[in-house]
N, C-alpha and C positions, 0 to 999 in steps of 0.2 A: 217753270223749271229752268234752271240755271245750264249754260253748254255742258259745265265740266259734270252734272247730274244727270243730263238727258245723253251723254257721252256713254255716264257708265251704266245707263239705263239702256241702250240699244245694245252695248256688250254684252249684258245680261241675258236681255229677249232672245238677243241671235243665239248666245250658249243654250238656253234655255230647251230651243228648236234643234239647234244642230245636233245628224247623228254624231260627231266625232268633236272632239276637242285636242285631237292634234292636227300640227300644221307645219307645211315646208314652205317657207318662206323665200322668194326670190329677190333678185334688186340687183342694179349694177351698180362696179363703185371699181376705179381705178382702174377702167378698161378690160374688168372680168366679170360674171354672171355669175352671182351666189346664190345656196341652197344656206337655209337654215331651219333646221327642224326643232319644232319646240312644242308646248302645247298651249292652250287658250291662256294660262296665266299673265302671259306677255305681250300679248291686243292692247292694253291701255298705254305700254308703254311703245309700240310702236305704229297704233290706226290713230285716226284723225276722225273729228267729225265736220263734215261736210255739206254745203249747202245738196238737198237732189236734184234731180229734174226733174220738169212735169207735174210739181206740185205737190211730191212724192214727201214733205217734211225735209227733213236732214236724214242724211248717212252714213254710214261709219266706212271708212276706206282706209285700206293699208296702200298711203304713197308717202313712206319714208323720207326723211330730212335725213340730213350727213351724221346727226344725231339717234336720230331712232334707227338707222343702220349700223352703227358702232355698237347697239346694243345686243344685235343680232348675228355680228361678225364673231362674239367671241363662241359661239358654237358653230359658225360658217364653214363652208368650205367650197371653194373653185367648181364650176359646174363647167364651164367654158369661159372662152374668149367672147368679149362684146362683140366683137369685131364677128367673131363664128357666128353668134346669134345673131345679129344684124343680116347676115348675109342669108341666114335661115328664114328668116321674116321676109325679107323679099322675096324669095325661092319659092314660098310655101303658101298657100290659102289661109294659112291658120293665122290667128290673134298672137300679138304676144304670149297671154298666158296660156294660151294651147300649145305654142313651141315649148312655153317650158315646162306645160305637163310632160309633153315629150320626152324632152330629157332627162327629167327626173325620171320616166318610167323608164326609159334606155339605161340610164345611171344605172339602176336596181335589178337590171337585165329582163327586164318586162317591152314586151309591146306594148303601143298605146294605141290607144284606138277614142277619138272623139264620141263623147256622150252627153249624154242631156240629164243623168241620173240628179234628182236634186240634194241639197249637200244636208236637209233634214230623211232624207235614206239610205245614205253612204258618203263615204269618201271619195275623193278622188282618185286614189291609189293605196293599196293595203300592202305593208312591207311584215314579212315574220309575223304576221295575224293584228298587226295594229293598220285601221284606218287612218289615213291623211289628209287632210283639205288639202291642197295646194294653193298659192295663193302668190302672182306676180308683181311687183309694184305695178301702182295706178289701180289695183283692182277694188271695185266696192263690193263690201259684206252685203249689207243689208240696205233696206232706208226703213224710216219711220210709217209708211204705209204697205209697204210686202211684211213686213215683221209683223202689223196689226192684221192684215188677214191669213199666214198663216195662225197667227194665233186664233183666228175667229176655227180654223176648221180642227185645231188639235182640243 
């Protein structure tokens, strides 16, 4: 199977499984921390696929180029300062992409509260009765062997 096949074949799998196909998209870019909300149609044009670890095949990862971020800008909007979030990430226990579930769910005037729920059960934050992945740059979706065993148990 050719990358840019096995590419849109893990996009697939993962849609396949996932309960939601919307998603808030995060990424810095000019010294500010963006949100962009969209839904699965636009994973090819902003994920990657990726060598995994651990022997795990390939993965599919949203870690935007200056290009797949322009794609995502023209529905963006300002979440904070790099600089704010920088200073969050040191301050806090949490991963990057837990500060910025954070503030998405602060954005929307929700608590957030860390969980483990997995993203083929819910979202990561439901706005107005639509579920949401969330998803930071660097984060990976899937890989080619978590995709093959949930598939073995659905």
């Amino acid at each position: 199977m050719t990358n840019i096949a096995l590419f849109q074949n893990l996009i697939n799998r993962y849609n396949a499984v996932a309960f939601t196909h919307n998603y808030i998209w995060g990424f810095s870019f000019k010294g500010n921390i963006y949100m962009a909300i969209t839904t699965s149609e636009v994973m090819p044009f902003v994920c990657k696929l990726d060598k995994a670890s651990r022997g795990a095949g390939m993965a599919l990862r949203f870690c935007p180029d200056t290009a797949q971020k322009m794609v995502l800008m023209a529905g963006a909007q300002v979440l904070c300062s790099e600089m704010y979030f920088n200073q969050l990430c040191e301050s806090e226990k949490y991963n990057k992409g837990e500060i910025f579930e954070k503030l998405v769910a602060e954005h929307f005037g929700q608590v957030w509260e860390k969980d483990n729920v997995p993203f083929t059960e819910d979202g990561d934050i439901t706005v107005k009765g639509i579920a949401y992945q969330i998803k930071y740059q660097k984060a990976t979706f899937c890989n080619e062997k978590s995709i093959a065993n949930l598939e073995k148990k659905s």
